[in-house]
Phi, psi and omega in degrees: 000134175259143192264132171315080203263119190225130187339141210253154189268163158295359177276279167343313214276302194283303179320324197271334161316289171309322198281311180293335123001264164323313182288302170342285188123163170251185207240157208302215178251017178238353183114353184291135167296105157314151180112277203260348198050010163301105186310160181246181183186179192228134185231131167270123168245093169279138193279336179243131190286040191241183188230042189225228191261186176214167179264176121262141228236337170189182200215110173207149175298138185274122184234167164316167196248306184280304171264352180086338175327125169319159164210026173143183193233152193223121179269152163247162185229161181213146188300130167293141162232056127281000000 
């Protein structure tokens, strides 16, 4: 089954920012996850393999593969059919 994706509001957009935020902790004045000091960053997952424009479609936290430690936020993008 493919799962289904639809542009996201700039409300959705903010909310999901925020949420994760929240879920998260907050982070040192350099940008660091307290705690673990992992730098954070922001990542684009295009869901479609093209080269034209996009929505974005969702928003989730990014974690280590080994400790699990937040390390950032991953936008997913999908080609627009506007």
């Amino acid at each position: 089954m493919t799962e289904e994706y639809k542009p996201l509001t700039y409300k959705e957009f903010c909310d999901s920012i925020k949420t994760i935020q929240e879920e998260v902790g907050r982070l040192d004045e350099d940008g660091r996850q307290s705690g673990t000091r992992h730098y954070t960053y922001v990542e684009t997952w295009c869901v479609d393999d093209t080269q034209d424009d996009f929505d974005i479609v969702g928003v989730e936290p990014v974690t280590n593969p080994g400790c699990g430690c937040w390390t950032g936020v991953r936008i997913l993008l999908k080609k627009s059919t506007r």
